[in-house]
DOVEXMAR-378869 format. One line per field, with one value per residue: residue number from 1; residue in three letters; z, y, x of N, C-alpha, C in turn. Coordinates in Angstrom, 3 decimals, always signed. Example, Ala and Ser with C-alpha at 12.3 -4.5 7.8 and 13.67 -1.06 7.14 Angstrom:
<vextis>
seq = [1	2] $
type = [Ala	Ser] $
n_pz = [+7.800	+7.080] $
n_py = [-5.690	-2.250] $
n_px = [+13.190	+12.850] $
ca_pz = [+7.800	+7.140] $
ca_py = [-4.500	-1.060] $
ca_px = [+12.300	+13.670] $
c_pz = [+7.800	+7.870] $
c_py = [-3.300	+0.030] $
c_px = [+13.200	+12.900] $
</vextis>
This chain:
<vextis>
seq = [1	2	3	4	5	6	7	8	9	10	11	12	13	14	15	16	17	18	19	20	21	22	23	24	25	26	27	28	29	30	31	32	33	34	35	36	37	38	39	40	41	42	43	44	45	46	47	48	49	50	51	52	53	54	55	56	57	58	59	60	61	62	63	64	65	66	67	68	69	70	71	72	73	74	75	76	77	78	79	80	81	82	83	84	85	86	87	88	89	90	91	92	93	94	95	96	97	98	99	100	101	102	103	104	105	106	107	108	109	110	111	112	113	114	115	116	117	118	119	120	121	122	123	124	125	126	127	128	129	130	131	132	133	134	135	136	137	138	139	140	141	142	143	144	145	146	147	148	149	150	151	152	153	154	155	156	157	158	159	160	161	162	163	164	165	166	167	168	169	170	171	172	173	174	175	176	177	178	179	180	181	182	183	184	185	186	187	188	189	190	191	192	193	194	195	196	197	198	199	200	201	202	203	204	205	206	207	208	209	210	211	212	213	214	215	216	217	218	219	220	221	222	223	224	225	226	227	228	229	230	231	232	233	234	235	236	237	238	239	240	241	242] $
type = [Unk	Unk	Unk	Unk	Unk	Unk	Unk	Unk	Unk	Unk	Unk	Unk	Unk	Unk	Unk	Unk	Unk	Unk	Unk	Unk	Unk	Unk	Unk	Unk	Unk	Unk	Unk	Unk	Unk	Unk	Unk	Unk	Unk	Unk	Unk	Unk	Unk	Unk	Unk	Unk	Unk	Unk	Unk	Unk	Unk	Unk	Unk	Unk	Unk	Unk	Unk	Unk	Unk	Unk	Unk	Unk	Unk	Unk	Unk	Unk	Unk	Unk	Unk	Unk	Unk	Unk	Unk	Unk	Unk	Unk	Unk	Unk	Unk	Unk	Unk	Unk	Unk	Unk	Unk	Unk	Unk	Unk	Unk	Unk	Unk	Unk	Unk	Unk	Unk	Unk	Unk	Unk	Unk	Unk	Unk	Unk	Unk	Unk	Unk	Unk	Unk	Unk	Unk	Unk	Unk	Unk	Unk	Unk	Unk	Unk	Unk	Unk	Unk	Unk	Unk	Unk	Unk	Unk	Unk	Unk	Unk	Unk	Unk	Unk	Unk	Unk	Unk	Unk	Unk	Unk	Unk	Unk	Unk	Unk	Unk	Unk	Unk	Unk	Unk	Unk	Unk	Unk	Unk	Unk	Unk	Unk	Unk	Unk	Unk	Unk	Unk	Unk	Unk	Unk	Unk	Unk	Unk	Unk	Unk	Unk	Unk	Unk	Unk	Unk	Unk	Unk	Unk	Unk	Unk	Unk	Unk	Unk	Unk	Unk	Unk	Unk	Unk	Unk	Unk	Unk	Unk	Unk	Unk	Unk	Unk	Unk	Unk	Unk	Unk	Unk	Unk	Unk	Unk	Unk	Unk	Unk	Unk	Unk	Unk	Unk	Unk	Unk	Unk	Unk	Unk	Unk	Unk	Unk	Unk	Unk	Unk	Unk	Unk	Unk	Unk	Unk	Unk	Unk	Unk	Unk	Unk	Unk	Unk	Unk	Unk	Unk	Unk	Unk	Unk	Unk	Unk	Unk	Unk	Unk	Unk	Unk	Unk	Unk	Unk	Unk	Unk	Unk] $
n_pz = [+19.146	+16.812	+17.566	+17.220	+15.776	+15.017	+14.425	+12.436	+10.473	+9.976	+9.507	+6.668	+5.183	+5.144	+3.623	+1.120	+0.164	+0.255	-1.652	-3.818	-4.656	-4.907	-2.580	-1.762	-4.105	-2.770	-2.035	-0.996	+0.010	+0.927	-0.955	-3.544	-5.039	-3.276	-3.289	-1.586	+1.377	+4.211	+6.912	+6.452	+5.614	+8.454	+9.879	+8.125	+8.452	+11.749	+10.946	+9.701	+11.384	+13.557	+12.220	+11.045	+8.788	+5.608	+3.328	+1.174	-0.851	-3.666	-5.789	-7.997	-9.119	-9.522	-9.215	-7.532	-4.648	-2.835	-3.174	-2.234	+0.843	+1.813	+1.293	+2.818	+5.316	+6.281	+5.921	+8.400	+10.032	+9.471	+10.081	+13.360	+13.966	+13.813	+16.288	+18.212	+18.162	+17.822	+15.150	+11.521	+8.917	+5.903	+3.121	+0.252	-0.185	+0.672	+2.892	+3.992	+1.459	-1.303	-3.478	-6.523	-8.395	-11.681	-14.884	-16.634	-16.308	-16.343	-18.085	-16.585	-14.541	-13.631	-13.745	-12.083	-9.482	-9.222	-9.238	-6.371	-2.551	-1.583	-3.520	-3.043	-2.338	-3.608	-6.148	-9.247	-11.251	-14.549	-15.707	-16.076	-12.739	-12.568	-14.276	-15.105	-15.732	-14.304	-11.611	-10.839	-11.125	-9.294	-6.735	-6.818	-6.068	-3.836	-2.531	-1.236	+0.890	+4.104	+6.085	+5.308	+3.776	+2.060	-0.415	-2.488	-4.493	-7.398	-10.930	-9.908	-9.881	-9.126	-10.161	-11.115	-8.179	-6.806	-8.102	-7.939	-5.511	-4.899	-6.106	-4.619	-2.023	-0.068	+0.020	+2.389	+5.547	+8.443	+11.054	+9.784	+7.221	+4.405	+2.375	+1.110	-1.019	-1.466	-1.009	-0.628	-2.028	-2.904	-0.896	-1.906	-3.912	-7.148	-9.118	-8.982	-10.461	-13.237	-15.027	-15.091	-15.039	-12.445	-9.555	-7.110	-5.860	-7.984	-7.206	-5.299	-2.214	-2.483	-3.686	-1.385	+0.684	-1.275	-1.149	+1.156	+2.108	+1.396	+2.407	+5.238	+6.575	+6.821	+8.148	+8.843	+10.302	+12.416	+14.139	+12.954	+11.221	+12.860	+14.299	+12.590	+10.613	+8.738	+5.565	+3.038	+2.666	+4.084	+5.409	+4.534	+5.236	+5.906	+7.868	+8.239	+10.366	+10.470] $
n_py = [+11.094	+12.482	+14.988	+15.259	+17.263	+17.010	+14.093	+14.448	+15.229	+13.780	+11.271	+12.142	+12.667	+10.008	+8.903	+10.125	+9.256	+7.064	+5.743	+6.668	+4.540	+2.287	+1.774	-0.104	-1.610	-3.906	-6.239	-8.996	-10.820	-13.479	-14.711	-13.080	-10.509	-7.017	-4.457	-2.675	-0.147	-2.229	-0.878	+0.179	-2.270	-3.465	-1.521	-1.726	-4.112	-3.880	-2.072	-3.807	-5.821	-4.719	-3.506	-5.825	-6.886	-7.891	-7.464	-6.347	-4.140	-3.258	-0.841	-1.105	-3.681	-4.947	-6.841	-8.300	-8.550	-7.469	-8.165	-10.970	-10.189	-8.975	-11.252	-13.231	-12.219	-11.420	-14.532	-15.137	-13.991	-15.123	-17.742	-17.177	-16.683	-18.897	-20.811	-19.592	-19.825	-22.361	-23.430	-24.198	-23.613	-23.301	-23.268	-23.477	-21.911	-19.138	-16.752	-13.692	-11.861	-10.795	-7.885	-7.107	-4.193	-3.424	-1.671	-2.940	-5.932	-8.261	-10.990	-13.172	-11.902	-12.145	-15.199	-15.686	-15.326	-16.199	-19.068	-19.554	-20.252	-18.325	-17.936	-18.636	-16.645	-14.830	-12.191	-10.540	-7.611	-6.385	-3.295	+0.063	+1.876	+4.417	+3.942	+4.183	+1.478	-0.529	+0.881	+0.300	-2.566	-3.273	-1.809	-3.488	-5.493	-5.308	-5.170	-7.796	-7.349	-6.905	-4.910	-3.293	-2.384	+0.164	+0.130	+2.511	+2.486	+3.186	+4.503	+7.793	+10.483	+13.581	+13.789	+11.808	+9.800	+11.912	+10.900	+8.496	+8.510	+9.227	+7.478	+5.678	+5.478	+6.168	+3.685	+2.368	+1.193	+2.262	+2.981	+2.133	+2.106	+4.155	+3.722	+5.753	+4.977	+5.998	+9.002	+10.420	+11.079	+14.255	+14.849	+14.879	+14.970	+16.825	+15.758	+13.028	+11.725	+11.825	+10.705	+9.933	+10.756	+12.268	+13.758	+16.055	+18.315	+17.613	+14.814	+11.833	+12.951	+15.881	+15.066	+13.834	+15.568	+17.622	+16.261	+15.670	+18.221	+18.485	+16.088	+15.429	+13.174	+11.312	+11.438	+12.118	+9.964	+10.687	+9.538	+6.779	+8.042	+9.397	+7.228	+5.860	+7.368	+6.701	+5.871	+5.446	+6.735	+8.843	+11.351	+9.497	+7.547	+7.159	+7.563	+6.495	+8.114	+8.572] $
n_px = [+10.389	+9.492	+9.298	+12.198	+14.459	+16.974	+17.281	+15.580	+16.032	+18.985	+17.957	+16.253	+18.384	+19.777	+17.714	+17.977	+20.878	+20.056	+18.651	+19.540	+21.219	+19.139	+17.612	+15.132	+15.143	+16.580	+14.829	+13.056	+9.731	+8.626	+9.844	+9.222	+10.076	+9.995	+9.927	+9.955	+10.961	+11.802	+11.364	+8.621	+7.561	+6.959	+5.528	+3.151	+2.331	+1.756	-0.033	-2.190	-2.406	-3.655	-5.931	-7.013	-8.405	-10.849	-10.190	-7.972	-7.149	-5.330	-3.470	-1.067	+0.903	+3.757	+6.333	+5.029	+5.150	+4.414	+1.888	+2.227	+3.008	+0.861	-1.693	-0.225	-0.273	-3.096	-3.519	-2.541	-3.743	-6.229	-5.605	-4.666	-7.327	-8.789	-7.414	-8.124	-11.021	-11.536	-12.082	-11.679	-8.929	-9.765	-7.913	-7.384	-9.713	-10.197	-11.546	-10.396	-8.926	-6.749	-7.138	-5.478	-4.352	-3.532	-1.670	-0.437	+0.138	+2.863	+3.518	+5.441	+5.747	+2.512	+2.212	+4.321	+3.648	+0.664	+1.791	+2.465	+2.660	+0.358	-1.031	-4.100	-5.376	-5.471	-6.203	-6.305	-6.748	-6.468	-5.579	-5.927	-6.047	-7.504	-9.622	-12.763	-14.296	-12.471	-12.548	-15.255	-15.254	-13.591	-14.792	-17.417	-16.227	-15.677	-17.646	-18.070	-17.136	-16.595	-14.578	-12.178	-8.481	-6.891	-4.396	-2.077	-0.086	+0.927	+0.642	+2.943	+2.358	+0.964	-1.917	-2.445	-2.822	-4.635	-6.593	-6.817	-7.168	-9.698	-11.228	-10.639	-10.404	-12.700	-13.626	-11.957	-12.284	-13.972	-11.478	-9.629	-7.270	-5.755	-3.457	-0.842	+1.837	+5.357	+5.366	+7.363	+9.059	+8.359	+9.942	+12.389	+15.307	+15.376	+16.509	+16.673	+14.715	+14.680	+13.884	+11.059	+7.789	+6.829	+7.977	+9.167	+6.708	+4.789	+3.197	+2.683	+2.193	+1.589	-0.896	-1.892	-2.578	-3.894	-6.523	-6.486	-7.829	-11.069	-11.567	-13.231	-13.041	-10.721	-7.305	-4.155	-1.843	-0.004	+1.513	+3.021	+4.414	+6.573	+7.463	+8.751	+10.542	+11.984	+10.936	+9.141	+6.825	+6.070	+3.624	+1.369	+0.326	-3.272	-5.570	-8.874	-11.381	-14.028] $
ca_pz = [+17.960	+16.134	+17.707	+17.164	+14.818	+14.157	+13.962	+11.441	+9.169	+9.783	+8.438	+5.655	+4.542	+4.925	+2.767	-0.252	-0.099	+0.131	-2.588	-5.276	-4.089	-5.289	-1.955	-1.736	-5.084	-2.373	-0.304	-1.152	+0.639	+0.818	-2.442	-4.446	-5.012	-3.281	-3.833	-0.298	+2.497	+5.520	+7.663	+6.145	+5.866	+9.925	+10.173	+7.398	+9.486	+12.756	+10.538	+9.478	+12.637	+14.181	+11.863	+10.701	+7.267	+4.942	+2.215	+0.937	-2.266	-3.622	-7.281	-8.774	-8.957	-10.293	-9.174	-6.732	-3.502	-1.816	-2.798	-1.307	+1.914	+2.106	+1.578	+4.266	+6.928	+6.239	+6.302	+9.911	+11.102	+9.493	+11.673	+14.521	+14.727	+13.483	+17.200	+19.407	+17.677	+17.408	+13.801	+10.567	+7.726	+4.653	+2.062	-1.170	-0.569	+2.024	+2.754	+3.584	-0.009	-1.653	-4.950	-6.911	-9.944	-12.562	-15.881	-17.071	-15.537	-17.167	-17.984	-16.112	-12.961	-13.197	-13.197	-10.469	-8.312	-9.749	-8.686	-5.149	-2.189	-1.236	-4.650	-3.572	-1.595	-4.815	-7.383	-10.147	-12.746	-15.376	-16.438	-15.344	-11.879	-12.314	-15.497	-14.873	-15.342	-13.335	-10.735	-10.700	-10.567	-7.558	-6.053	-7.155	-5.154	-2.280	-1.846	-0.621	+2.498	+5.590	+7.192	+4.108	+3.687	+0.619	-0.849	-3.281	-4.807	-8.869	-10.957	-8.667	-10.631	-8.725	-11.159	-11.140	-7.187	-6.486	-8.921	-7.209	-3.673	-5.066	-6.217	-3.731	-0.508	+0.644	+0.259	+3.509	+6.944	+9.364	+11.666	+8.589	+6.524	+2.806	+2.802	+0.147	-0.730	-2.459	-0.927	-0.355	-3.900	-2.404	-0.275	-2.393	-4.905	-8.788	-9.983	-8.860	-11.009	-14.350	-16.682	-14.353	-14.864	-11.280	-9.073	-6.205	-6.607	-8.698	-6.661	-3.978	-0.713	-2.775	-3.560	-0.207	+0.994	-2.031	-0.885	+2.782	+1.818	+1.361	+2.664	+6.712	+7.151	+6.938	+8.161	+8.513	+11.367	+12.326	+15.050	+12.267	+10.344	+14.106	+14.866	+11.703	+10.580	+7.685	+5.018	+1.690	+2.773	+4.986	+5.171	+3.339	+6.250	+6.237	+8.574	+8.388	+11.604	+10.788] $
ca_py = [+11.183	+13.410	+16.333	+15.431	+17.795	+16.373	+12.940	+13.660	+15.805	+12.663	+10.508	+12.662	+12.969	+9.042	+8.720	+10.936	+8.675	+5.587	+6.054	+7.118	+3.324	+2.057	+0.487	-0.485	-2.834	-4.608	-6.814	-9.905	-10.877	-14.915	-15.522	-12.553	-8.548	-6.468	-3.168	-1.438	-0.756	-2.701	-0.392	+0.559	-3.571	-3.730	-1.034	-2.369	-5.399	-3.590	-1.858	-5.191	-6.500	-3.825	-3.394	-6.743	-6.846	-8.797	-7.338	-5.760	-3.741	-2.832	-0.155	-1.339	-4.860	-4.798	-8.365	-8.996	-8.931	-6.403	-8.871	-11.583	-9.800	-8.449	-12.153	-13.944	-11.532	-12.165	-16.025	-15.674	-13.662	-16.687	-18.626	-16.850	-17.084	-20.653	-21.055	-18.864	-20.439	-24.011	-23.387	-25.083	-22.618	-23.570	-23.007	-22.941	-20.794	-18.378	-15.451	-12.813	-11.784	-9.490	-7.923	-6.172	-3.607	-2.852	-1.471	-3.908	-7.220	-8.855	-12.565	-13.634	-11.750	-13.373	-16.665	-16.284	-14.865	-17.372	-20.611	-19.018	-20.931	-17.559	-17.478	-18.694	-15.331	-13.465	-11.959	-9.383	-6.964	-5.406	-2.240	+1.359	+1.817	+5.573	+3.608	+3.842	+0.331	-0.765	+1.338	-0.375	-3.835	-3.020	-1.628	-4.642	-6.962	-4.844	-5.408	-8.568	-7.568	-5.486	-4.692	-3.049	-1.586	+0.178	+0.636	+3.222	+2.145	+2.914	+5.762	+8.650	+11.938	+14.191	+13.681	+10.008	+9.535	+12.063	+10.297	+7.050	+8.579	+9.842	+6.506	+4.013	+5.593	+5.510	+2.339	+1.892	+0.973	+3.367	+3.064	+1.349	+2.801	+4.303	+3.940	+5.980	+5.379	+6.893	+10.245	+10.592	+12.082	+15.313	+15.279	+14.057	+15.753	+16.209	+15.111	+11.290	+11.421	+12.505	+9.672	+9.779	+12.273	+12.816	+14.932	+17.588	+19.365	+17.086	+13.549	+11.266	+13.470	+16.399	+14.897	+13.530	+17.292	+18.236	+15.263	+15.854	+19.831	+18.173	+14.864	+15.311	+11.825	+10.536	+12.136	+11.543	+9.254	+11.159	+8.205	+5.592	+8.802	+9.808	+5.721	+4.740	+8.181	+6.087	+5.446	+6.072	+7.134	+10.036	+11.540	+8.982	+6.540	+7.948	+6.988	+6.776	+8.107	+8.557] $
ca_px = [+11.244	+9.017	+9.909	+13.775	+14.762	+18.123	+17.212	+14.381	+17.195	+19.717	+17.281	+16.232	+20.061	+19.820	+16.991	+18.368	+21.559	+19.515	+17.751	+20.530	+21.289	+18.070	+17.617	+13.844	+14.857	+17.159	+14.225	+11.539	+8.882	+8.463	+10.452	+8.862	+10.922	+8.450	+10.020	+9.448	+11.602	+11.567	+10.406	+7.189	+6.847	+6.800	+4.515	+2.048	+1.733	+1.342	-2.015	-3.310	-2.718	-4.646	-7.395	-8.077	-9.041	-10.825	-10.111	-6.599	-6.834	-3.639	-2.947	+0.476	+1.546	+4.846	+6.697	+3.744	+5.787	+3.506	+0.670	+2.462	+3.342	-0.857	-2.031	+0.359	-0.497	-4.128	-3.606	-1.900	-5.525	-7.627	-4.771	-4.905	-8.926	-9.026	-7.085	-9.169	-12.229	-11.225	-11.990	-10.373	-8.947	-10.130	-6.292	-8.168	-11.583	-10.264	-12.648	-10.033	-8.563	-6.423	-7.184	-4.236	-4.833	-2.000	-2.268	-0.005	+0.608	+3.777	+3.108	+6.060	+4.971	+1.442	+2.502	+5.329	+2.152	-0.212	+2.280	+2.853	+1.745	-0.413	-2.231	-5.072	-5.928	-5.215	-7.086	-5.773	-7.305	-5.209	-5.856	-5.770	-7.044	-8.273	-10.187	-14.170	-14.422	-11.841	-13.104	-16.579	-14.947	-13.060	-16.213	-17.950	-15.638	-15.458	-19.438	-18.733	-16.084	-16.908	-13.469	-10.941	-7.511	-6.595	-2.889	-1.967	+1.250	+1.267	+1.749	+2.609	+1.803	-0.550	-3.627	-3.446	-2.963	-5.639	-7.938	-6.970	-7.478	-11.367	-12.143	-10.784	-9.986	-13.800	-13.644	-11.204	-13.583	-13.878	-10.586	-9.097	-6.595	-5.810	-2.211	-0.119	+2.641	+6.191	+4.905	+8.811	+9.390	+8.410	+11.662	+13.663	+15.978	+14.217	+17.502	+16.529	+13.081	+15.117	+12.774	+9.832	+6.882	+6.502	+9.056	+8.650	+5.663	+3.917	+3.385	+1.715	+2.659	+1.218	-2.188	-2.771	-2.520	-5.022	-7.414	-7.417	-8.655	-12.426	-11.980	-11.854	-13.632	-9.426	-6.663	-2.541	-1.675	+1.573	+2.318	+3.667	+6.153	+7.051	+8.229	+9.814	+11.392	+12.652	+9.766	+8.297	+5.307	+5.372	+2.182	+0.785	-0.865	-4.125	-6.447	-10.168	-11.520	-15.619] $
c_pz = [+16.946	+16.392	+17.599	+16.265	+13.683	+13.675	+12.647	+10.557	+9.135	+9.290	+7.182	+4.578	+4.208	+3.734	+1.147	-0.655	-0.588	-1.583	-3.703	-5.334	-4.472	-3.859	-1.451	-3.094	-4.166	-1.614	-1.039	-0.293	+0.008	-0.630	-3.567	-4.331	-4.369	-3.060	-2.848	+0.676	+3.793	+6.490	+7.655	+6.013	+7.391	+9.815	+9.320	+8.236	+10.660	+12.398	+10.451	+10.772	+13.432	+13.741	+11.751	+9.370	+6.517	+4.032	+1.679	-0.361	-2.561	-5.080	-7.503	-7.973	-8.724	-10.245	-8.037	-4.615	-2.256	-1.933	-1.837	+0.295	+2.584	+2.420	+2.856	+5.606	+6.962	+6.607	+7.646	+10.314	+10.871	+10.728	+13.187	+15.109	+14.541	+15.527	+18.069	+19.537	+17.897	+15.727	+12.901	+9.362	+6.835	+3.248	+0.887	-1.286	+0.797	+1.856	+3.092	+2.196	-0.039	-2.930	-5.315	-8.256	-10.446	-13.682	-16.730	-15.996	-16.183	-16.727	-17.428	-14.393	-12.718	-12.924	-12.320	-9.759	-8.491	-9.146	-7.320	-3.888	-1.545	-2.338	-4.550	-2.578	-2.380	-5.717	-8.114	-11.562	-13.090	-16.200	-15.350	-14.654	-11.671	-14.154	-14.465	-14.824	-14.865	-12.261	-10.505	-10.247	-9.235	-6.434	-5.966	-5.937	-3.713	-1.213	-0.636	+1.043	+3.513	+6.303	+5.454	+4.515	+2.584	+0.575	-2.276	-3.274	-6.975	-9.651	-10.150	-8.634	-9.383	-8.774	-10.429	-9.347	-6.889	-7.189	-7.991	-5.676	-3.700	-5.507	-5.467	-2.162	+0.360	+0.705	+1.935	+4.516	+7.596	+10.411	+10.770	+8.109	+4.987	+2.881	+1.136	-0.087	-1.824	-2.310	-0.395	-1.382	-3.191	-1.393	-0.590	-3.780	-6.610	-9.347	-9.880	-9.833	-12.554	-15.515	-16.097	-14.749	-13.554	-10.617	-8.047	-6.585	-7.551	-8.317	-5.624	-3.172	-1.445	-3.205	-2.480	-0.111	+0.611	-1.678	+0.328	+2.850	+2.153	+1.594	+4.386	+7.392	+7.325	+7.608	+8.673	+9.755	+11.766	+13.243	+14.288	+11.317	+11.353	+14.479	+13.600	+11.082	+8.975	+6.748	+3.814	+1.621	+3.793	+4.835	+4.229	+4.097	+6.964	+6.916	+8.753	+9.763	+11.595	+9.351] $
c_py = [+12.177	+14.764	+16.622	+15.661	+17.060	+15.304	+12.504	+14.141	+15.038	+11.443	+10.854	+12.422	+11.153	+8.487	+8.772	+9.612	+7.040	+5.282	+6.126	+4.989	+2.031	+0.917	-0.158	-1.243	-4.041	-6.183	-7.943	-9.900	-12.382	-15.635	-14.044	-10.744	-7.857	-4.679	-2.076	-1.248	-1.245	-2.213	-0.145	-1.087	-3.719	-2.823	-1.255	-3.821	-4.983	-2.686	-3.102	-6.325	-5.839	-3.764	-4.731	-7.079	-8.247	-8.986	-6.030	-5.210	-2.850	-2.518	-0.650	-2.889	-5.177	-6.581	-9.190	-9.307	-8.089	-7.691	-10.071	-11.469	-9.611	-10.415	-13.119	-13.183	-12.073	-14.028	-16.564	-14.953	-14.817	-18.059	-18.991	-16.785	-18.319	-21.147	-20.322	-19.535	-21.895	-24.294	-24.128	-23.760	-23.305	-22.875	-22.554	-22.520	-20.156	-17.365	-14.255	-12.909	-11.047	-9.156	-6.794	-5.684	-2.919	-2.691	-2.296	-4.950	-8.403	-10.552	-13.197	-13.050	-12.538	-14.376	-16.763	-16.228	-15.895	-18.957	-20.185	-19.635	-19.826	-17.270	-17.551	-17.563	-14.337	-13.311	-10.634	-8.956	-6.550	-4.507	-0.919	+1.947	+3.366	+5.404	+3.192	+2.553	-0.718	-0.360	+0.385	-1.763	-4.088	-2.795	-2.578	-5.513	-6.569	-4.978	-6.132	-9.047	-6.676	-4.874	-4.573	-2.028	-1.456	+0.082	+1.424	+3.455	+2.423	+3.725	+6.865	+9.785	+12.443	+13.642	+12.477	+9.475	+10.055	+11.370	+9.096	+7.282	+8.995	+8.686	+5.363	+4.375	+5.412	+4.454	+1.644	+2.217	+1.902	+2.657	+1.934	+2.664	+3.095	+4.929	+4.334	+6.285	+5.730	+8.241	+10.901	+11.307	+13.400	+15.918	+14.872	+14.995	+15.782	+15.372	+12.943	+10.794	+11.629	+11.917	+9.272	+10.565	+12.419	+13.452	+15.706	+18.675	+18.883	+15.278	+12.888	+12.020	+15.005	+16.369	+14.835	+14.739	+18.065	+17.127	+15.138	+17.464	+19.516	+16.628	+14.795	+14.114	+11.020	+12.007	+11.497	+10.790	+9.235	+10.159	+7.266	+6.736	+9.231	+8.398	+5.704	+5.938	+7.899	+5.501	+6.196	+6.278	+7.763	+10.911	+10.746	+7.644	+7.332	+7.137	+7.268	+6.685	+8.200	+8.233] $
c_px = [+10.696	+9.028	+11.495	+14.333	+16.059	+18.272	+16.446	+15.468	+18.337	+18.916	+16.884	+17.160	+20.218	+19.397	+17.375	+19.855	+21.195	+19.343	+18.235	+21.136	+20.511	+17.528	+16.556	+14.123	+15.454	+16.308	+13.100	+10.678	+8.464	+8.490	+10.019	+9.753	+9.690	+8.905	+9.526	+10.435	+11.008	+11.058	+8.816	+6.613	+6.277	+5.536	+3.294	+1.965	+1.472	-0.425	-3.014	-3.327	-3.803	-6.265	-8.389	-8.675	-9.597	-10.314	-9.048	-6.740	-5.787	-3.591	-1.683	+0.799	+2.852	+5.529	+5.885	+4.110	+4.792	+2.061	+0.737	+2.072	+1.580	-1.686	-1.362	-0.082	-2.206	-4.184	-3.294	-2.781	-5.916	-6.207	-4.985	-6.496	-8.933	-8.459	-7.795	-10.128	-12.375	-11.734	-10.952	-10.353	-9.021	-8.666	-6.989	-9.345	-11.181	-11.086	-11.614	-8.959	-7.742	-6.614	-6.011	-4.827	-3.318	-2.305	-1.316	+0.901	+1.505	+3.465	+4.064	+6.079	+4.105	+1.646	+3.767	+4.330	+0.998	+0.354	+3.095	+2.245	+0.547	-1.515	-3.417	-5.978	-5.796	-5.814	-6.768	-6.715	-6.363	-5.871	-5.433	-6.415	-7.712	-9.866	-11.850	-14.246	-13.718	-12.287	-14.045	-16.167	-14.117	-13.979	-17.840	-17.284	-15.798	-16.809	-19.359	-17.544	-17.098	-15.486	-11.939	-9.966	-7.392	-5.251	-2.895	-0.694	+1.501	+1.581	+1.534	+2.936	+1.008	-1.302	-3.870	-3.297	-4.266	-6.766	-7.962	-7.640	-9.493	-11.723	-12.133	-10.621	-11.829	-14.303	-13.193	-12.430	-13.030	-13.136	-9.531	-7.805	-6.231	-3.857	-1.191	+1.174	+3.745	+5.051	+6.277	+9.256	+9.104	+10.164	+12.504	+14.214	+15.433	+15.419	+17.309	+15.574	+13.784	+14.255	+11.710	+8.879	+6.405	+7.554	+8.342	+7.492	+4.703	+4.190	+2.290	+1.411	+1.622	-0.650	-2.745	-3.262	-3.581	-6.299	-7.913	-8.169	-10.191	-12.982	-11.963	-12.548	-11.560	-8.878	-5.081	-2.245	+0.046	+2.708	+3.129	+4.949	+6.731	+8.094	+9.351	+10.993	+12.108	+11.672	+9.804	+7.123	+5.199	+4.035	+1.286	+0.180	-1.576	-5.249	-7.929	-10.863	-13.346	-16.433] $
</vextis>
């Protein structure tokens, strides 16, 4: 499919229509908005199925549906070993986590996410994750995993992605991933961005690009924009290969 010209420029054409549509507000994730489309959900569970993670760190909160979606998949690994193992999962002190960073965390988000039955795999800072000491506390928590995925979901300027991709992507384990996404703004018309400061030419899809220049420990994992064709995050599942 990735060499099928017409199918990728009939999805494209899809996309642009989608989109005027708002149709990534259309979707939850076990009661919560999580503001992604469906496709890129399947294939974020075919990563964390793959990799394994302990530890899920995720830039932009917004109604917490992405944190949701990160903690349940985690709870069906400690599941799925608890049964291999003959193990018992422990509900309230699980060891894989997810931590979420937002520079503002609306008090009626927190506490939907807070009285969720996944909360207790959740843990949130609020502030601004290209913020030095934000940074540190992220890098603090991350001490105490071995096996991480990042997400890079928040604002999605240039500056502040590449800043995000220089302070958290070496974080992700080696055959892990640093997954960014809304790198779709690049192919997408400026006229959609009109009260945004990001747009064509200044965005996610554009940092990666400037981030893989001197980073070649990652690189784009063209197999998952080849399958789904349909995503907000083309070039933007990056894969740490050493």
């Amino acid at each position: 499919m990735g060499e099928n010209s017409e199918l990728i420029l009939c999805s494209l054409d899809w996309l642009k229509k989608a989109n005027f549509a708002k149709y990534s507000y259309h979707f939850e994730w076990l009661g919560r908005p999580i503001i992604q489309y469906p496709q890129d959900m399947v294939a974020f569970q075919e990563v964390v199925w793959d990799v394994k993670p302990d530890l899920i760190i995720e830039t932009g909160i917004a109604h917490g549906g992405s944190l949701i979606l990160s903690a349940s998949l985690l709870a069906m690994l400690d599941y799925c070993d608890a049964v291999e193992t003959g193990g018992v999962v422990d509900p309230k002190n699980p060891k894989r986590r997810v931590l979420g960073v937002d520079i503002d965390i609306r008090e009626h988000n927190r506490a939907a996410i807070e009285a969720h039955p996944m909360s207790s795999r959740i843990d949130m800072i609020q502030g601004s994750s290209i913020d030095s000491a934000i940074i540190s506390q992220v890098h603090e928590a991350a001490q105490k995993h071995e096996k991480i995925l990042v997400c890079l979901d928040s604002n999605h300027t240039h500056d502040h992605v590449l800043a995000e991709l220089n302070a958290y992507a070496s974080l992700a384990s080696k055959g892990s991933y640093c997954v960014v996404f809304d790198t779709v703004i690049e192919d997408l018309p400026a006229e959609m961005f009109p009260d945004r400061p990001w747009g064509p030419g200044d965005n996610a899809k554009t940092a990666v690009h400037e981030f893989l220049k001197s980073n070649p420990q990652f690189e784009i994992d063209k197999t998952i924009d080849h399958k789904l064709q349909i995503s907000v995050a083309p070039d933007g599942w990056l894969k740490r290969i050493c």
